[in-house]
matplotlib code that plots the C-alpha trace (Angstrom):
import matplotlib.pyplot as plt

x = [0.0, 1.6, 1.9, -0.2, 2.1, 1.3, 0.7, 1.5, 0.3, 2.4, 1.2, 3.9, 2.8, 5.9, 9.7, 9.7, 7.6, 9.4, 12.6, 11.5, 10.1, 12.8, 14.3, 10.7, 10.1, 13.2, 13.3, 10.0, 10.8, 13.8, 11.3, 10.3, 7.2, 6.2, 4.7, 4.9, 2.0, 3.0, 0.4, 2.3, 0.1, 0.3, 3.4, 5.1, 2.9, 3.0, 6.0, 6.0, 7.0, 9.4, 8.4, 9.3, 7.7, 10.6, 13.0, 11.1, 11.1, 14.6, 15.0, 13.8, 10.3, 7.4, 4.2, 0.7, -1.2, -1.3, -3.7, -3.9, -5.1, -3.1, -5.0, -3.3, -4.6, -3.1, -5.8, -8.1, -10.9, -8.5, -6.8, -10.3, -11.2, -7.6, -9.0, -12.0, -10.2, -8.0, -10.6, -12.3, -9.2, -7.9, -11.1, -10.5, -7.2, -7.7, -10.7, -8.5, -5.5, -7.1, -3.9, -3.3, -2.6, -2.4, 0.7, 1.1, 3.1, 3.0, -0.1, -0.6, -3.9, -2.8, -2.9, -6.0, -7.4, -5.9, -6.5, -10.6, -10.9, -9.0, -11.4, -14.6, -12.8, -12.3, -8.7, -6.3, -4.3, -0.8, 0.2, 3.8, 4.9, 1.5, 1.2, 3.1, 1.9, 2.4, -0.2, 0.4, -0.4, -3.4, -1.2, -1.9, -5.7, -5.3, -2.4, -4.8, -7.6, -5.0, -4.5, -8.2, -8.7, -5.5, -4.9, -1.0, 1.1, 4.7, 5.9, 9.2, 9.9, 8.0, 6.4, 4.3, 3.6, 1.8, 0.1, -1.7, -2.2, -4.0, -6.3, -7.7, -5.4, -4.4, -0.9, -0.3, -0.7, 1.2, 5.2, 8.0, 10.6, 12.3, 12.2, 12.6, 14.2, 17.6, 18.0, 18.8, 22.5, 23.2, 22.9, 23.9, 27.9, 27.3, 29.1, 32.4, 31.9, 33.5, 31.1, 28.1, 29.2, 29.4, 25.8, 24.5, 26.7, 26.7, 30.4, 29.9, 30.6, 32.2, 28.9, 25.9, 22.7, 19.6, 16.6, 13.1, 10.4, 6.6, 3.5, 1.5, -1.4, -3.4, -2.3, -4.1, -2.1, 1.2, 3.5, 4.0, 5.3, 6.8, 9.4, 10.0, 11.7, 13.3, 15.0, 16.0, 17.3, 19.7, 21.0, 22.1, 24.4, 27.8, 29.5, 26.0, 25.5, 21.9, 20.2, 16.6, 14.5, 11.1, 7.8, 5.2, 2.0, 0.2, -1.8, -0.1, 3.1, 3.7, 4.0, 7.4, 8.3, 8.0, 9.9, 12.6, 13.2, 13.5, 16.0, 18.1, 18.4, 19.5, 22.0, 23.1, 26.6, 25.5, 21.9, 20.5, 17.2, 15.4, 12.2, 13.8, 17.4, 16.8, 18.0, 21.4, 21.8, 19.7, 21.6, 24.7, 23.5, 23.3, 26.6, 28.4, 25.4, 25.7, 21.7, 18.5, 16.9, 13.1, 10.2, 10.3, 10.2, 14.0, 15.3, 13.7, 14.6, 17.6, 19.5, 20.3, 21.8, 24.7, 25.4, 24.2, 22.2, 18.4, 16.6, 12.9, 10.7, 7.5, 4.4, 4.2, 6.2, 5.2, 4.7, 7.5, 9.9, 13.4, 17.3, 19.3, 20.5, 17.1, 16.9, 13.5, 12.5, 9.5, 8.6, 10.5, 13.6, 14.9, 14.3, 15.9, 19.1, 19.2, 18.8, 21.8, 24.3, 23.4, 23.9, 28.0, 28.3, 31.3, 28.8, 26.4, 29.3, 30.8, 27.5, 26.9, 30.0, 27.9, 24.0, 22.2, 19.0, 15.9, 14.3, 16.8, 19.8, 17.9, 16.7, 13.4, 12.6, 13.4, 11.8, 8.7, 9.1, 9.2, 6.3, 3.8, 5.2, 4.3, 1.6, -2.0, -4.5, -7.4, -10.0, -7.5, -10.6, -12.6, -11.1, -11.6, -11.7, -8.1, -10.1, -7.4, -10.1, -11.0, -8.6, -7.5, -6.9]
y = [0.0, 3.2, 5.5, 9.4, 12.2, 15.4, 18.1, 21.6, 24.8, 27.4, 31.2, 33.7, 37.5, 39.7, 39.7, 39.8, 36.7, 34.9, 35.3, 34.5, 31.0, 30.3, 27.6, 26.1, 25.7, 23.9, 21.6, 20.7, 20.2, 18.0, 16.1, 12.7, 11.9, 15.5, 17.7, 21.1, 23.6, 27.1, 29.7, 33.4, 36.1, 40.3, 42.0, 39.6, 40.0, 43.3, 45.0, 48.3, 45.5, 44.2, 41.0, 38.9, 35.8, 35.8, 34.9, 32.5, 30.0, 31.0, 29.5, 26.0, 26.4, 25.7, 27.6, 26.1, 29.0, 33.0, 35.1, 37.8, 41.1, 44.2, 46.8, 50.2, 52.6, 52.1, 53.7, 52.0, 51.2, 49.6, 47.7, 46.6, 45.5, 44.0, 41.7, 40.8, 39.9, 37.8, 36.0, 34.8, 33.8, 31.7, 30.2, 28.9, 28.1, 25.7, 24.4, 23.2, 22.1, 20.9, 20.7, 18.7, 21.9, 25.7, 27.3, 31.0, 33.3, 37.2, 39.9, 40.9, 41.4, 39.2, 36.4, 37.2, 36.2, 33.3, 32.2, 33.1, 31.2, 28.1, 28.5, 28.2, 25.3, 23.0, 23.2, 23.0, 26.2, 26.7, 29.8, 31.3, 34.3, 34.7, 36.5, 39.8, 43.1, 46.0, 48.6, 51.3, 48.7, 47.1, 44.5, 43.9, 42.9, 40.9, 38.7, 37.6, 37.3, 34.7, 33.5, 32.4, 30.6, 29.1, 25.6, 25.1, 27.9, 28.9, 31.4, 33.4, 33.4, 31.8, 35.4, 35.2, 31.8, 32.6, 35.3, 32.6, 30.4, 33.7, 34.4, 30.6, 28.7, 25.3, 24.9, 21.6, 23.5, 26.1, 25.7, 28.2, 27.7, 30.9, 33.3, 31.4, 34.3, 34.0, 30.6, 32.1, 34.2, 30.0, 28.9, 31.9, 32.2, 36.0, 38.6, 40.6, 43.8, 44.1, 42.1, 43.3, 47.1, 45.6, 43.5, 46.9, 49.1, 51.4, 52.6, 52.2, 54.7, 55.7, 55.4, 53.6, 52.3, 50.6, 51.7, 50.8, 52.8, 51.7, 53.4, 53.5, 52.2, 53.0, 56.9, 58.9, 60.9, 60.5, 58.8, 62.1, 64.2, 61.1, 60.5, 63.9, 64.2, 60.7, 62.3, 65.5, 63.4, 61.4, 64.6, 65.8, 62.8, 63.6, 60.9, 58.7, 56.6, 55.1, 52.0, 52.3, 49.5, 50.1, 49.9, 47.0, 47.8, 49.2, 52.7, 56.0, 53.2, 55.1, 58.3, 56.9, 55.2, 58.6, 60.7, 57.8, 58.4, 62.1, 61.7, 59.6, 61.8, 64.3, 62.6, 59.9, 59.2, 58.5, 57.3, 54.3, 52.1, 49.0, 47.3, 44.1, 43.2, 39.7, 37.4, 37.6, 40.9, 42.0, 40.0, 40.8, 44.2, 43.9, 42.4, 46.0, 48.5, 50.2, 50.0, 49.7, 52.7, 53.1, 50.7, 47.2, 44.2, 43.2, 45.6, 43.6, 40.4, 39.8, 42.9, 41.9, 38.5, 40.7, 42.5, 45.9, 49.0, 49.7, 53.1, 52.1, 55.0, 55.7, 53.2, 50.9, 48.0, 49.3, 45.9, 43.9, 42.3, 44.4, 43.8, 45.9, 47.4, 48.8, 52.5, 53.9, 57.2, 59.0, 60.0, 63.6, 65.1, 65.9, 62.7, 60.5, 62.8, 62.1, 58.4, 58.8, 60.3, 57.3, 55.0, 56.3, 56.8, 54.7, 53.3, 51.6, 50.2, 48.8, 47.0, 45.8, 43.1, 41.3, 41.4, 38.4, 38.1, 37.3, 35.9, 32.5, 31.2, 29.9, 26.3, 27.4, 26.7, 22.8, 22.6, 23.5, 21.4, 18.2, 19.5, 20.0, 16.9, 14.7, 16.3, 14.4, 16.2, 14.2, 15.9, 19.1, 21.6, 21.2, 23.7, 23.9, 27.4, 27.4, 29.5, 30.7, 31.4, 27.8, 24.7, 23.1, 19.7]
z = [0.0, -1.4, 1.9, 0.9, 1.0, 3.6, 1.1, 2.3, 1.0, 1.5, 0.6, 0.2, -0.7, -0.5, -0.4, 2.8, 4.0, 1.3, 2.8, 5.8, 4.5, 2.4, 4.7, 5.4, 1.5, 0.6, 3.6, 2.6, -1.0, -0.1, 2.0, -0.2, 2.8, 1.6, -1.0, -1.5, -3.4, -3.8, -4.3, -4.8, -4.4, -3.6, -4.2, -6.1, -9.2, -9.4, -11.5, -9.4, -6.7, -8.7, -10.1, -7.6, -8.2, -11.0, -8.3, -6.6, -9.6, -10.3, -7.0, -7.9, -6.8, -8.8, -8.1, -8.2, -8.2, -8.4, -6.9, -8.3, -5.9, -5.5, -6.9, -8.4, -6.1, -2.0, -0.9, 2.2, -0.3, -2.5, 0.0, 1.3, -2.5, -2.9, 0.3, -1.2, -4.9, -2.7, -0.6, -4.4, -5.7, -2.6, -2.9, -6.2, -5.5, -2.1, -3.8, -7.3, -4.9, -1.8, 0.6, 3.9, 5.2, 4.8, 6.2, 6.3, 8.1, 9.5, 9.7, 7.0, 4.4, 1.5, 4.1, 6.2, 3.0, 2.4, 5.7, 5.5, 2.4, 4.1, 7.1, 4.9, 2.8, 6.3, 5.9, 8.6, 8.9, 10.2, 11.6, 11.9, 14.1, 16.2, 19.4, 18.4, 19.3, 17.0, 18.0, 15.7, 12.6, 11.4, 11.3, 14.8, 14.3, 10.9, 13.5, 16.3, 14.0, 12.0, 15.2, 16.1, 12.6, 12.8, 14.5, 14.9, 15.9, 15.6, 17.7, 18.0, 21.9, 24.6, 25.2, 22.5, 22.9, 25.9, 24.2, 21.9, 24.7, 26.4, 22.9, 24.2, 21.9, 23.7, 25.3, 23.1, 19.8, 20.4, 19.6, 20.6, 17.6, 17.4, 14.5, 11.2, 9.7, 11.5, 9.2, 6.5, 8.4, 9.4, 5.9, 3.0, 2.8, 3.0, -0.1, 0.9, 1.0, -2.4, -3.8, -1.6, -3.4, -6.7, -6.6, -5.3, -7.7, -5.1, -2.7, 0.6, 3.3, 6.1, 8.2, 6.6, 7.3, 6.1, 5.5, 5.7, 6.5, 6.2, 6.6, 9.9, 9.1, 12.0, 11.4, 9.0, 6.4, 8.4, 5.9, 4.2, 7.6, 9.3, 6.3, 5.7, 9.8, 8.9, 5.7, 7.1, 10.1, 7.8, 6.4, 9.9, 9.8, 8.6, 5.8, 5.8, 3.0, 2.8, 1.6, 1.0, 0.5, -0.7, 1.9, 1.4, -0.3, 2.7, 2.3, 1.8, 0.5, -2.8, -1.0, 0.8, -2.2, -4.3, -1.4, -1.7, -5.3, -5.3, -1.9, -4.2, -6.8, -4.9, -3.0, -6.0, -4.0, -1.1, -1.4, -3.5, -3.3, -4.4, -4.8, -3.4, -2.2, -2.3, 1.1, -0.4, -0.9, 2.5, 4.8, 3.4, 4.1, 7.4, 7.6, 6.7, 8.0, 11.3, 11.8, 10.2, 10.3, 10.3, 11.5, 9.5, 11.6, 10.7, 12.7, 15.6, 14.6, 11.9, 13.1, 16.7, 15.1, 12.9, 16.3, 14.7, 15.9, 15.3, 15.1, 15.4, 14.8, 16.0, 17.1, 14.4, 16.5, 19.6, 21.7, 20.2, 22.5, 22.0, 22.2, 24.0, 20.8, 19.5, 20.1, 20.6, 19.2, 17.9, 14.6, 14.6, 13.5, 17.1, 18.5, 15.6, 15.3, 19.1, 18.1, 15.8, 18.4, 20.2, 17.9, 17.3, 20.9, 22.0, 24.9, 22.1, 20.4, 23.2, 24.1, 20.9, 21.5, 24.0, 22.5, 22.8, 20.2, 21.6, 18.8, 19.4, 16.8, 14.0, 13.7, 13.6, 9.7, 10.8, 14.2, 12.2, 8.9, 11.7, 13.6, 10.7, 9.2, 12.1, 14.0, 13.8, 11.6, 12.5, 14.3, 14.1, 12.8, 15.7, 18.1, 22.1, 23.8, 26.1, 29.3, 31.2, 34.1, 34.7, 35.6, 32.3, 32.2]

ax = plt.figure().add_subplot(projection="3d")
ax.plot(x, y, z, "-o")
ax.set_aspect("equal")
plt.show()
């Protein structure tokens, strides 16, 4: 009797979830008791985005299925039609594919879609980094509403496990694993800065830094006044060269990403940008950056790893466990130039020698590859309520 592979679907809509599931994907693909569907949605269809599905197959992946959604218009009406485009095309997807299991990682709206659609399919859903807070984001919401549909959780530290066990989620569901996206500095043999400049045809400086800065999306018409302080901020910096990567396609996105472009052509020696780095090129970057500057999640969790500095700005990771070397400042010119003299203080430096990451040492990609390889799936739809109030057996 020929033994029925596990079939996982895996939805990726960004760079930046990619990366992060990199590990997961090919561990799965080079698992024969396993089989991998692929469904690429959001950002990486879209060319302003860069394509990026491109690199995915170029990475030995096939993909099952594209959903298209993104809209042209970043609006919140568009975002709230790009949800509902999704939610029909996940539909048709799950239905023609019919996984084992969904897996799906992060907060954000491509996936609350895909996650809804799995929900009304009766489809097991797996759910990576649950438990987070970031309270200036919407992200925050779409998270522990993933959280509720979902039935097996990875978190990244054992504080957010709890956190799922506290939104009723039972204890023996709910796996600490650490942050998968720290695999990726065990396994890439990283570029020399020689080639790092070259791949980025861009010279390197006496003092540089990465940057990523997305919109609050809980904050109406800030992107605009928020980037300008950041900008003007960098210019008080003497010698900075800057890395921009663009923001995901969030509302008021295409503001920063227009303000980013005219910031480069004004500064073209010491400024550059991209749509997408790549793994590669990203962690490489944060091999030869002093910090990453702005308020993107790897600041949080990859940066601490490459024992470098972090200027998070403003609310939109407020509730996120911290290193040591993440430097705290609002969304204002004062505070982040302030945040900069810290940052090339000899204190700061001298810390950084020591810093510990909270988000673990990697492993994380494989701890969960075993788990959602072995774990029963019968009777895994039917959910109990974890009440924290009452003696659980």
């Amino acid at each position: 009797m020929t033994h029925k592979k596990r079939t996982l679907c895996i939805v990726t809509g960004s760079r930046a979830d990619y990366g992060l599931l990199y590990w997961l994907l090919q561990d799965i693909q080079q698992d024969e008791e396993l089989e991998l569907q692929l469904i690429v949605t959001g950002m990486h269809l879209s060319p302003e985005f860069g394509l990026t599905w491109q690199q995915i197959i170029a990475d030995g992946f096939d993909i099952q299925r594209k959903v298209e959604m993104l809209l042209s218009a970043d609006t919140p009406t568009a975002i709230s039609k790009s949800m509902a485009l999704g939610l029909i095309g996940f539909a048709d997807a799950l239905d023609s594919l019919q996984p084992d299991l969904l897996v799906v990682l992060g907060d954000r709206f491509e996936i609350f879609a895909a996650v809804q659609a799995a929900m009304n399919a009766r489809i097991p859903i797996a759910h990576i980094h649950g438990g987070e807070l970031t309270e200036g984001a919407v992200d925050d919401a779409i998270r522990h509403a993933i959280t509720k549909m979902a039935h097996l959780h990875f978190t990244a530290t054992d504080i957010y496990r709890q956190r799922v066990i506290q939104l009723g989620e039972h204890p023996e569901r709910v796996f600490n694993v650490g942050a998968p996206g720290l695999d990726a500095a065990l396994h890439l043999p990283l570029l020399d800065r020689q080639a790092f400049e070259s791949a980025i045809n861009f010279k390197l400086g006496k003092r540089n830094v990465l940057v990523t800065f997305h919109p609050v999306t809980l904050e109406k018409s800030s992107a605009t006044e928020q980037f300008s302080h950041l900008l003007s901020a960098l210019d008080s910096v003497d010698d900075l060269h800057v890395i921009f990567t663009y923001p995901n396609a969030d509302t008021d996105g295409r503001v920063i990403i227009n303000m980013i472009d005219r910031y480069c052509q004004r500064h073209i020696k010491r400024a550059t940008a991209f749509v997408s780095l790549g793994s590669l090129r990203y962690l490489s970057a944060l091999h030869y950056m002093d910090a990453v500057v702005g308020n993107s999640s790897s600041g949080l969790i990859e940066a601490p790893t490459f024992k470098i500095g972090t200027i998070n700005i403003g609310d939109r990771q407020k509730g996120r466990l911290c290193a040591s070397s993440v430097i705290q400042c609002a969304p204002e010119v004062t505070a982040i130039t302030k945040a900069f003299a810290t940052l090339y203080s000899p204190e700061f430096s001298t810390m950084l020698t020591t810093l510990q990451n909270p988000y673990g040492t990697g492993g994380a990609s494989a701890k969960i590859k075993a788990l959602i390889k072995a774990y029963p799936l019968e009777g895994l739809l039917k959910k109990q309520f974890y009440d924290l109030s009452r003696d659980n057996p």
